[in-house]
DSSP file (Angstrom, degrees, kcal/mol; ACC not computed):
  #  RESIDUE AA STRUCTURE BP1 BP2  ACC     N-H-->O    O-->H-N    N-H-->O    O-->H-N    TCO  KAPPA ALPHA  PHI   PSI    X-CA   Y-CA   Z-CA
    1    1 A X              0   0    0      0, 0.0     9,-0.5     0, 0.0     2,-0.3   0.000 360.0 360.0 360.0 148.2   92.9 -126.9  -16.9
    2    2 A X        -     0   0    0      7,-0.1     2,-0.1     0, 0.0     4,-0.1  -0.984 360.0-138.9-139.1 131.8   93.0 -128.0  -20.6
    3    3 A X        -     0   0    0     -2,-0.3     6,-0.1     2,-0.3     7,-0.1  -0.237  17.7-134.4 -75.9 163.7   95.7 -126.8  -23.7
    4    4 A X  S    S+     0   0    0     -2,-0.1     2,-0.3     4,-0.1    -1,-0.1   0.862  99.1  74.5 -33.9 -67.3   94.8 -126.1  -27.0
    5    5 A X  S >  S-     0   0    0      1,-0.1     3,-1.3     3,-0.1    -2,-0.3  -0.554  70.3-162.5 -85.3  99.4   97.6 -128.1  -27.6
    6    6 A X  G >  S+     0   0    0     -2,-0.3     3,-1.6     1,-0.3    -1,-0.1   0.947  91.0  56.0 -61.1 -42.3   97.0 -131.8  -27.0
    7    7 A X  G 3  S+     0   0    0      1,-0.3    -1,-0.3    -3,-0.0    -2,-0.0   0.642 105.4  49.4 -79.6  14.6  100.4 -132.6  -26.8
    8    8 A X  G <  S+     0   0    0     -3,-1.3    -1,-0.3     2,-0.0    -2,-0.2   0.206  76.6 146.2-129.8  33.0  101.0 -130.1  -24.1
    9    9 A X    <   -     0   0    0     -3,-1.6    -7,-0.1     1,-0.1    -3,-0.0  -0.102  68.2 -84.1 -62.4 150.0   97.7 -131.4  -21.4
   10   10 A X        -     0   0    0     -9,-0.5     2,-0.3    -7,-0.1    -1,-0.1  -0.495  46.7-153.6 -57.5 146.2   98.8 -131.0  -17.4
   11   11 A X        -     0   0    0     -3,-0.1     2,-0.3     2,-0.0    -1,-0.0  -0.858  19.2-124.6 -95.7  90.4  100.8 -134.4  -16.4
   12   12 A X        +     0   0    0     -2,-0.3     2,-0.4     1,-0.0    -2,-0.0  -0.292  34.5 179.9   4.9  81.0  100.4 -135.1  -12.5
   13   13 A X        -     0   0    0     -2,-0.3     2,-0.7     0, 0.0    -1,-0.0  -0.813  27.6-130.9-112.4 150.2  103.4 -135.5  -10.8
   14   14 A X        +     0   0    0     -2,-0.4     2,-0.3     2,-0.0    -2,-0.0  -0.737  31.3 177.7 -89.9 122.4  104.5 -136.2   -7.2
   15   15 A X        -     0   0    0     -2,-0.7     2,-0.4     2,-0.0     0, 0.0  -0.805  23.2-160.1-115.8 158.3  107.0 -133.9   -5.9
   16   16 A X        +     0   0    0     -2,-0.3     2,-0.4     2,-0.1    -2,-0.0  -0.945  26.2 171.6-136.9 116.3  108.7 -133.6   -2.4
   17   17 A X        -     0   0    0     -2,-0.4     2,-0.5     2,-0.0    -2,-0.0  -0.792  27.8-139.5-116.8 149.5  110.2 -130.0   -2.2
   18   18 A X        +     0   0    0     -2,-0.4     2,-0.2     2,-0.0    -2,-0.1  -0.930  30.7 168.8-111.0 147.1  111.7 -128.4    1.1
   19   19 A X        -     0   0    0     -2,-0.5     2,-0.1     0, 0.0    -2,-0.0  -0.753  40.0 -95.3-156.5 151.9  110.7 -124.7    1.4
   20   20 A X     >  -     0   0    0     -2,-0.2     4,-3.3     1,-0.0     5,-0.3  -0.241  32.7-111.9 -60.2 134.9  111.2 -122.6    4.4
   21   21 A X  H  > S+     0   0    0      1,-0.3     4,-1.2     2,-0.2     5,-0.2   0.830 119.1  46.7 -56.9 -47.3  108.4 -122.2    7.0
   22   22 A X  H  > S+     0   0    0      2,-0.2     4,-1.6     1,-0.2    -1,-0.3   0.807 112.0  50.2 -73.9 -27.0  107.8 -118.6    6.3
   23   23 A X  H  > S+     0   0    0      1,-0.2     4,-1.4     2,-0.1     5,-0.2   0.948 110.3  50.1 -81.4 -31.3  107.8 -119.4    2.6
   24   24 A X  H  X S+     0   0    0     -4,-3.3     4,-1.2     2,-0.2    -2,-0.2   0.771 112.7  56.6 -54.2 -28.5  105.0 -122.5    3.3
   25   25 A X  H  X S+     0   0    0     -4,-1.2     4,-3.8    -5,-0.3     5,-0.2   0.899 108.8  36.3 -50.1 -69.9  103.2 -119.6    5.2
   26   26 A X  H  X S+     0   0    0     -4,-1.6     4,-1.5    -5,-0.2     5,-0.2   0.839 116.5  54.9 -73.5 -16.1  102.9 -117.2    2.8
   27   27 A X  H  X S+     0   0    0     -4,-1.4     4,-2.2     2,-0.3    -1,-0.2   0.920 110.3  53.6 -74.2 -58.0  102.2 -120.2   -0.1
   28   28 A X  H  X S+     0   0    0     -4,-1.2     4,-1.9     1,-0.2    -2,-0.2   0.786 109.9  43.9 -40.3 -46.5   99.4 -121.3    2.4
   29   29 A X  H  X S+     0   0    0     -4,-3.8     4,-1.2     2,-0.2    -2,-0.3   0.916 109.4  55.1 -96.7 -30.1   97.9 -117.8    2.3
   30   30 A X  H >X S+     0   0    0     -4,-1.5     4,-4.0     1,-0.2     3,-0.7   0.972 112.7  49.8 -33.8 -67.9   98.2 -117.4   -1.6
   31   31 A X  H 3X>S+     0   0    0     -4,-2.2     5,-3.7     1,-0.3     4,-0.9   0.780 112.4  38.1 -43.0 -49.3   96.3 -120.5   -1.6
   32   32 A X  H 3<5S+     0   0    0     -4,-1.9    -1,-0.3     2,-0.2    -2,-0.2   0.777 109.3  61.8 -66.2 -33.3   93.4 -119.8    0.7
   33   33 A X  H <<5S+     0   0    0     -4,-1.2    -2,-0.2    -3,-0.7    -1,-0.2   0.864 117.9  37.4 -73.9 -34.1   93.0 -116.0   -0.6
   34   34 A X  H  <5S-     0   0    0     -4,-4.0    -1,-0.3    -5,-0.2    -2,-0.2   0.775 109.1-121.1 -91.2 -17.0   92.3 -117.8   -3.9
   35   35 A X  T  <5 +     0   0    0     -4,-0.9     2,-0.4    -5,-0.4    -3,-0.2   0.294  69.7  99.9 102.8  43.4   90.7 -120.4   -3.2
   36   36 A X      < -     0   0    0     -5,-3.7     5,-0.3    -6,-0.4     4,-0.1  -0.909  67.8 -85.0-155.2 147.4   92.3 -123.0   -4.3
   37   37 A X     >  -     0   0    0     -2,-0.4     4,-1.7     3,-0.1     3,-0.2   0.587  39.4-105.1 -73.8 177.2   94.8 -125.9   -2.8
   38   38 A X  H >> S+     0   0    0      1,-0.2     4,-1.3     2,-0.2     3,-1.2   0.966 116.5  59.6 -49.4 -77.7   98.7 -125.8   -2.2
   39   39 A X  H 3> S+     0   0    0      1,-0.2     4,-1.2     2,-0.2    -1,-0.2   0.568 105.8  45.8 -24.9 -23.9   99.4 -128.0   -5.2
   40   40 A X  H 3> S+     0   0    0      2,-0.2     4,-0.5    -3,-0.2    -1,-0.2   0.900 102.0  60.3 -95.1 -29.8   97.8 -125.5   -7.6
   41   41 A X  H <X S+     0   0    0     -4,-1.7     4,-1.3    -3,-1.2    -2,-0.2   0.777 118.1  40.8 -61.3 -44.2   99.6 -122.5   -6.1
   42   42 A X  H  X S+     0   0    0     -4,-1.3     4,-0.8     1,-0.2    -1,-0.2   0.908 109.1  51.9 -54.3 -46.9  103.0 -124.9   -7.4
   43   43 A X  H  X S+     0   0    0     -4,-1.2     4,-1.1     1,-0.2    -2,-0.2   0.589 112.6  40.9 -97.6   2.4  102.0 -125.9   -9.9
   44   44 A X  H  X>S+     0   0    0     -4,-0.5     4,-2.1     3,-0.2     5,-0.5   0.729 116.2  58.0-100.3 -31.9  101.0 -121.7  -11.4
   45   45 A X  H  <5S+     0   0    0     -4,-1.3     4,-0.5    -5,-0.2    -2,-0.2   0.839 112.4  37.3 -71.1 -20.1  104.4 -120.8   -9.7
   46   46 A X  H  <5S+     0   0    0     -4,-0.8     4,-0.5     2,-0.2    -1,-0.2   0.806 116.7  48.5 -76.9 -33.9  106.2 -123.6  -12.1
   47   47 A X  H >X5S+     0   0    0     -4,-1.1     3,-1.3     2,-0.2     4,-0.5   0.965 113.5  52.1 -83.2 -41.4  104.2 -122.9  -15.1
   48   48 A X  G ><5S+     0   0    0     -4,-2.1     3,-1.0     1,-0.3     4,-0.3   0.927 102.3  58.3 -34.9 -60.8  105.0 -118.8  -14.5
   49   49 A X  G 34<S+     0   0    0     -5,-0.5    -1,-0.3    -4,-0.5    -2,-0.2   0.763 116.7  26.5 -70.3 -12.7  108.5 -119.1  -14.2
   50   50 A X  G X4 S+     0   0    0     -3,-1.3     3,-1.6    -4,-0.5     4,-0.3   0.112  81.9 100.8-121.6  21.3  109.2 -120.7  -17.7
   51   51 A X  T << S+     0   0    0     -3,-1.0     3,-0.4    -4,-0.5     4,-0.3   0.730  87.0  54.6 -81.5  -2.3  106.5 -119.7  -19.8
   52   52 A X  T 3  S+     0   0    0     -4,-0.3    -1,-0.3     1,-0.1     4,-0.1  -0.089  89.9  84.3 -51.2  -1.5  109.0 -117.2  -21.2
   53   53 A X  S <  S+     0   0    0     -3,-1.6     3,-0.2     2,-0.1    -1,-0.1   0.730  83.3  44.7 -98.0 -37.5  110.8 -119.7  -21.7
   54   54 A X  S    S+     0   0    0     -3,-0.4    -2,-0.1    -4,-0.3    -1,-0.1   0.937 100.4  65.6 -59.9 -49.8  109.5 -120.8  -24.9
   55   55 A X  S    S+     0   0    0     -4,-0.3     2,-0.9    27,-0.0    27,-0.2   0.464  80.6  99.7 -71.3  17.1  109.3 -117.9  -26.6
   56   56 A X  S    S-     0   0    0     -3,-0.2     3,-0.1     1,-0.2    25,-0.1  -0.738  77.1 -88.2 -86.7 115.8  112.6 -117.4  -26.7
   57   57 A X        -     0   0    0     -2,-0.9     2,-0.4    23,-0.2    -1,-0.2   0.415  37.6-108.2  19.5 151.1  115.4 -118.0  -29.6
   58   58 A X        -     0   0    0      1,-0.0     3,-0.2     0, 0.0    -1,-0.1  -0.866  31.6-156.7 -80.6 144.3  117.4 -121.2  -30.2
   59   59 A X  S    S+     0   0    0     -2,-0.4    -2,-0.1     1,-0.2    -1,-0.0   0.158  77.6  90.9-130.2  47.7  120.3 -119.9  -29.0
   60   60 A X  S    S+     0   0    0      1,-0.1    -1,-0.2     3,-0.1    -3,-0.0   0.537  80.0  64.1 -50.7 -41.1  122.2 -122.4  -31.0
   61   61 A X  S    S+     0   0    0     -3,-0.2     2,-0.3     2,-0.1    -2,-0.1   0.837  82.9 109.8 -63.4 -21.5  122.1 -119.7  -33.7
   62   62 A X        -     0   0    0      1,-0.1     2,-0.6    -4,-0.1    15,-0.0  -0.552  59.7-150.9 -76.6 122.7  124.2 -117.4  -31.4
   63   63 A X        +     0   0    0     -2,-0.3     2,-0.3    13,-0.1    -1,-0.1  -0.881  18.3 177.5 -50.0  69.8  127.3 -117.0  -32.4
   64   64 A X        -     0   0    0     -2,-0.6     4,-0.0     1,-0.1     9,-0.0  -0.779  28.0-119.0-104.9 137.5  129.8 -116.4  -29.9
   65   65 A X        -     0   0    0     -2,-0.3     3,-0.2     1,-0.1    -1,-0.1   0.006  25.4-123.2 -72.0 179.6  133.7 -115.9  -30.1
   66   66 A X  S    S+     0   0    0      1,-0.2     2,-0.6     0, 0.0    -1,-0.1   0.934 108.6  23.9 -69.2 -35.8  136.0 -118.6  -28.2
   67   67 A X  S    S+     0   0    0      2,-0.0     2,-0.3     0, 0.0    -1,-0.2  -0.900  81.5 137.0-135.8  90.7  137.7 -115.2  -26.1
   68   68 A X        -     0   0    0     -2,-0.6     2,-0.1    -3,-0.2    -4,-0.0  -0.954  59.9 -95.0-146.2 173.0  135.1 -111.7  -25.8
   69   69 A X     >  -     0   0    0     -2,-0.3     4,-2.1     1,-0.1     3,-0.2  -0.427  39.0-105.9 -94.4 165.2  134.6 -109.5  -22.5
   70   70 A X  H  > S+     0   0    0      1,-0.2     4,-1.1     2,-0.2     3,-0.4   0.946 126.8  59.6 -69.5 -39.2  131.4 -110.5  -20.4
   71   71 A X  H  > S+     0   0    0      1,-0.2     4,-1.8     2,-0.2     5,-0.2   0.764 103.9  49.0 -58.5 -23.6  129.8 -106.7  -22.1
   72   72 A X  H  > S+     0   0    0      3,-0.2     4,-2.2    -3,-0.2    -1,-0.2   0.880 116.0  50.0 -86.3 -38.4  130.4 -108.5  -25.9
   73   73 A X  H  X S+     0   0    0     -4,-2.1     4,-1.9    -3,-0.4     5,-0.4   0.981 115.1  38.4 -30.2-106.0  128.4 -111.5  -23.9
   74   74 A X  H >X S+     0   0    0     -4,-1.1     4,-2.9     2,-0.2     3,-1.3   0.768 117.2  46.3   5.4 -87.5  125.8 -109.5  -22.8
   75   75 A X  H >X S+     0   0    0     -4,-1.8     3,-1.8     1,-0.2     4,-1.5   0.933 114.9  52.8 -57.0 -66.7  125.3 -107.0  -26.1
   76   76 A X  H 3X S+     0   0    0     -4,-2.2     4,-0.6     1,-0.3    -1,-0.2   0.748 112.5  45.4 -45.3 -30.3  125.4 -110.5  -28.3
   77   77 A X  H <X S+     0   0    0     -4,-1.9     4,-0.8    -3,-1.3     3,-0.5   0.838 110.2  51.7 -82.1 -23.9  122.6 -112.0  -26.1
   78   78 A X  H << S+     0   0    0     -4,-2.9     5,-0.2    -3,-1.8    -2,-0.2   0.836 100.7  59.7 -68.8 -34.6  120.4 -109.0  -26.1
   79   79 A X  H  < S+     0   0    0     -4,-1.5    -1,-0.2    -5,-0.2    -2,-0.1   0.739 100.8  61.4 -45.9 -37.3  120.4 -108.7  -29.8
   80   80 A X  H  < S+     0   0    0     -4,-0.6   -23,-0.2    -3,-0.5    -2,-0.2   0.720  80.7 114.8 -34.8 -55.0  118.9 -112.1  -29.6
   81   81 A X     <  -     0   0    0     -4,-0.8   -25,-0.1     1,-0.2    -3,-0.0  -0.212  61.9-142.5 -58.6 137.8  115.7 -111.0  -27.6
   82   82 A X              0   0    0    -27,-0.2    -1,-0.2     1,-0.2   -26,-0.0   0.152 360.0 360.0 -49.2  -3.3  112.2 -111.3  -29.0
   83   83 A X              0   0    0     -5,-0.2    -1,-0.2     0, 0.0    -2,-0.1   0.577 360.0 360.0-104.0 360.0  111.6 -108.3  -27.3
């Protein structure tokens, strides 16, 4: 697959992960139903889980006091969202 974005092109890495039999299973069956290996099925589950990730705030801007209740937390980060 190829960015737009030169500076942001796949890298190759070698990983050694433990997962659970049943979760290698069902990773296994992703893979085959799609046609396409174990390693790609990682690597869409990696790129999925933070691609929200960008679009998000610095949330360096966020103010927050030294001493507020976890709800003052909360509301101050939600104000935040791009959504």
């Amino acid at each position: 697959m190829k960015s737009a974005n030169p500076e942001n092109e796949y890298i190759p890495i070698d990983l050694r992960i433990s997962v659970r039999r049943d979760t290698l299973r069902l990773i296994s069956e992703m893979a085959q139903d799609m046609g396409i290996s174990i390693n790609e099925v990682f690597s869409f589950l990696a790129e999925d889980s933070v691609i929200d990730l960008e679009l998000l705030e610095d949330f360096n801007e966020i103010e927050i006091p030294s001493k507020c209740s976890l709800d003052d937390l909360k509301n101050a980060l939600l104000k935040k969202r791009p959504c």
